[in-house]
C-alpha positions in Angstrom: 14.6 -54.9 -75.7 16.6 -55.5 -72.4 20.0 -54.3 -73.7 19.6 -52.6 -76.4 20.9 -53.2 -80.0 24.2 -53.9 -81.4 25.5 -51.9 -84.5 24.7 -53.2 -88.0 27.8 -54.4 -89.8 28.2 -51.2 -91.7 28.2 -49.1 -88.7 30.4 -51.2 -87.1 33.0 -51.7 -90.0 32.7 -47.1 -90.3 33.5 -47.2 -86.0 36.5 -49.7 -86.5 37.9 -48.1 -89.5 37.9 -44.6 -87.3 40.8 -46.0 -85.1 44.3 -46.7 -86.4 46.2 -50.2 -85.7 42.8 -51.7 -84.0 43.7 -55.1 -85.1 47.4 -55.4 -86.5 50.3 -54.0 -84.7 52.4 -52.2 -86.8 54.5 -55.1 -88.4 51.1 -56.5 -89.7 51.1 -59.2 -87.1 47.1 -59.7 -85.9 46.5 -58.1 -82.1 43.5 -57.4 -79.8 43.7 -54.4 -78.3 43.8 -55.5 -74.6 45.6 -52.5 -72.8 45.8 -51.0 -69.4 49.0 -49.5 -68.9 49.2 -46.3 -70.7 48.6 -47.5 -74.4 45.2 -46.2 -75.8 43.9 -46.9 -79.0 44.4 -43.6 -81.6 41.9 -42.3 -83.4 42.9 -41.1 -87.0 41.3 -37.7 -86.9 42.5 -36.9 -83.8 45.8 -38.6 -84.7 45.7 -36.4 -87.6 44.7 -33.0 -86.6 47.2 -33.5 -83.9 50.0 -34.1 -86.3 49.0 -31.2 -88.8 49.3 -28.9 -86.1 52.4 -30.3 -84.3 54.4 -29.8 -87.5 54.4 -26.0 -87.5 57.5 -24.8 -85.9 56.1 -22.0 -83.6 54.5 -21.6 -80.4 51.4 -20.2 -79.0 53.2 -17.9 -76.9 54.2 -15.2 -79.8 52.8 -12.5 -80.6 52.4 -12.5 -84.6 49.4 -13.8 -86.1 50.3 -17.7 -86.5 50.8 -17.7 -82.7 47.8 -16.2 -81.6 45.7 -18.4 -84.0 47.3 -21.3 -82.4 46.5 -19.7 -78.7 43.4 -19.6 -79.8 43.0 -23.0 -80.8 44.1 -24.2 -77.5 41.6 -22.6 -75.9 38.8 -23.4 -77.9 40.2 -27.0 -77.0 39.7 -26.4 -73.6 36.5 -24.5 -73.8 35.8 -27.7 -75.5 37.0 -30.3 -73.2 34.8 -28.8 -70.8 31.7 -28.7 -72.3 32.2 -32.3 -72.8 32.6 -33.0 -69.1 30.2 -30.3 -68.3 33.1 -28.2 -66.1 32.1 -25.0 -65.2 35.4 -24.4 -63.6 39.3 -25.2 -62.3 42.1 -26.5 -64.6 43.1 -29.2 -66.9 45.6 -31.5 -66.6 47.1 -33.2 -69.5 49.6 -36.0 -69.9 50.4 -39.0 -71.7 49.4 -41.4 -69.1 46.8 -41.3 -66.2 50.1 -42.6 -63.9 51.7 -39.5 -65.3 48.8 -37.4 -64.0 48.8 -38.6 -60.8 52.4 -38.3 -60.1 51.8 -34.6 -60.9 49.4 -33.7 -59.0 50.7 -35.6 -55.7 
């Protein structure tokens, strides 16, 4: 096989339903995700573990037991970012938008 194989309908109907509003914006109205300016599309358990963590009202800067747990989730996040982009060292930048990245670090 040249190219390889596309996913079967079940695995492809499991990949799409991963992502939230992949093909309806969020009126209902139909949409193909065609975006290069900063929009991405979400996907729900990131979306989600991201929203169960912003919604406690401390930071990771404390010194009580909430705070250090959440310390030490950001850098397990980071230990895991750069496993992923097999980083053995320097820093991280994040933003909301690649634009927004490079305006920082010029």
């Amino acid at each position: 096989m040249k190219y390889g194989k596309l996913l079967n309908e079940a695995d492809m109907a499991k990949a799409r339903d991963a992502f939230y509003l992949l093909d309806k914006n969020p009126d209902g109205t139909p949409r193909i995700f065609f975006e290069n300016a900063g929009g991405s599309l979400r996907l729900k358990a990131a979306a989600d573990c991201f929203h169960k963590l912003d919604m406690i009202p401390d930071c990771d800067g404390r010194k009580h037991p909430l705070a250090v747990e959440l310390k030490n989730l950001v850098h397990k996040a980071e230990d895991d970012v750069r496993v992923i982009f097999n980083v053995k060292g320097g820093s991280i930048a994040t933003g909301l938008t690649a634009s927004q990245l490079m305006f920082s670090m010029v």
